[in-house]
N, C-alpha and C positions, 0 to 999 in steps of 0.2 A: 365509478369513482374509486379512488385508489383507498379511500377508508374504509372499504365495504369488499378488498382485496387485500388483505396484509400483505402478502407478496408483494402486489404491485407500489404498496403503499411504504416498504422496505426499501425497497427497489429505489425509490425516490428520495429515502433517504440518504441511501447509499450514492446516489449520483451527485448530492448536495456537500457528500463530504470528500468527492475528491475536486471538484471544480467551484470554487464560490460564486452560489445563488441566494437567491433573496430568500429569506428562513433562514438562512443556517448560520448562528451566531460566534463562533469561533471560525479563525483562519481554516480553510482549506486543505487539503494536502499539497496542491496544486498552486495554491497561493505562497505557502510556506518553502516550496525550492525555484517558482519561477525566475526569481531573479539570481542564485545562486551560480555564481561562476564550478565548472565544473572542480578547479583548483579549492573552492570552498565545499562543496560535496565534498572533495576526498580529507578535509581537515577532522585530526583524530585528536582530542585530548588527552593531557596526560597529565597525571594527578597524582601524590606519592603512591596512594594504592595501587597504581595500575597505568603502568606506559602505558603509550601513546601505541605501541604495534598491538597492544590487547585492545584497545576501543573503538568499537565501530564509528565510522563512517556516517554519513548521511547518503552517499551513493550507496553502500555495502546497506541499511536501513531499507530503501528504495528497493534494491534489488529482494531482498527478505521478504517483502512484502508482495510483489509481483510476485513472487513465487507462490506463494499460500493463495493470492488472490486467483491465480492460474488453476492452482491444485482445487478449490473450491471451485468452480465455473466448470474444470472439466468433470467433477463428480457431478453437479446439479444437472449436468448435460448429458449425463450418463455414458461419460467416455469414461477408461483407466485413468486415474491419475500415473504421471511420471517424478510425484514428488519425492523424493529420496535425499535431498540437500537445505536446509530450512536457511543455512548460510553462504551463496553461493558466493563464489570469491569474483572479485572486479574484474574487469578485462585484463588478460595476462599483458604487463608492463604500462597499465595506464597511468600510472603516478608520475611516470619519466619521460611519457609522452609528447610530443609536440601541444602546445597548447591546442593548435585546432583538429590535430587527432582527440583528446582529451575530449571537447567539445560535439565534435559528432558522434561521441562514443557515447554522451550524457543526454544528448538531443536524440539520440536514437531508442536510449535507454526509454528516456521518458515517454517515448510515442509508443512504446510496446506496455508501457505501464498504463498510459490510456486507453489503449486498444484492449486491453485483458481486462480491464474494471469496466468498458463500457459489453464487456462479452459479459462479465460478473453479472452485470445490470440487467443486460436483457435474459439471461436465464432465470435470477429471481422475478421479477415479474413474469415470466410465463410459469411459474409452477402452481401447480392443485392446491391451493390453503389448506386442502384437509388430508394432503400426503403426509406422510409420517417420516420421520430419520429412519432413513439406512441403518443404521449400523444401532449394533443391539445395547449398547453403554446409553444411547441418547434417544431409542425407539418412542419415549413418550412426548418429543416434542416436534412439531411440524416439521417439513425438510426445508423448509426459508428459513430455521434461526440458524444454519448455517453459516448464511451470511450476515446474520446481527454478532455472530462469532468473529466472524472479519472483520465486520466495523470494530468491533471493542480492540479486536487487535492491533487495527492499523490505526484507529485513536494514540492508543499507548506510544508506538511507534513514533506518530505526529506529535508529542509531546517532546519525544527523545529530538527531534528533529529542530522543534523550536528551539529546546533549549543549547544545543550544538550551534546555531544560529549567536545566542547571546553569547556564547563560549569565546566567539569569533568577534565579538562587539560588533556584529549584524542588526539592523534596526531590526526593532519587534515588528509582525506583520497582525495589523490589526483585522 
């Protein structure tokens, strides 16, 4: 049983908050850009504080997060990480793109962001509950809140995400 394995029972949460299943009370991450046009992923606000070239993105978001989620999966997995860019910039010339280059740049995007969350998945459920952090800042806490470190992240993110959504007078996704 996954209550009597925190990892696996992590793990489960973690799967619940990027595709919506039954338990999980807030939109999804998976919910929250399905239906966005990729033209709407790359919409950036601008507010007197801060043009519109300073604000990310919901594609740029997306990407940010794949990244960290990659960078976490290959440590649990006990590969090097190659994270070195926590911002990686959009496909070179996608904003002026043909719509359906734009499109398979963002459908492709998204299927390597399922693919690395569902790698995320199955590393945290296969770890020892009573393995410890790596790294010596965090050695008193198991090595699966690693990825409860990734949920809180990409929560916050998925927040940014929604409200970029209303920015655009995009329906709310319930």
């Amino acid at each position: 049983m996954p209550e009597d394995h925190p990892p696996r029972l992590f793990a489960s949460i973690l799967d619940r908050a990027l595709a919506q299943k039954p338990g999980w009370e807030h939109p999804a991450l998976l919910t929250l850009v399905q239906d966005l046009t990729p033209r709407q992923a790359l919409y950036r606000p601008e507010t007197p504080q801060r043009p519109s070239s300073e604000s990310r993105c919901v594609w740029e978001l997306l990407l940010h997060m794949h990244g960290w989620q990659a960078h976490v999966a290959r440590r649990l997995g006990g590969e090097p990480s190659t994270y070195n860019n926590p911002w990686p910039g959009l496909p070179e010339g996608i904003e002026q793109a043909p719509a359906e280059d734009q499109r398979r740049a963002w459908d492709a995007m998204l299927d390597r962001l399922r693919a690395t969350h569902t790698l995320l998945v199955s590393r945290v459920a296969a770890l020892d509950p009573a393995e410890r952090y790596p790294h010596e800042d965090l050695a008193d806490l198991p090595h699966w809140m690693s990825a409860v470190f990734t949920q809180l992240h990409d929560s916050y993110h998925a927040g940014q995400i929604a409200l970029l959504r209303g920015l655009q007078g995009l329906a709310a996704v319930e």
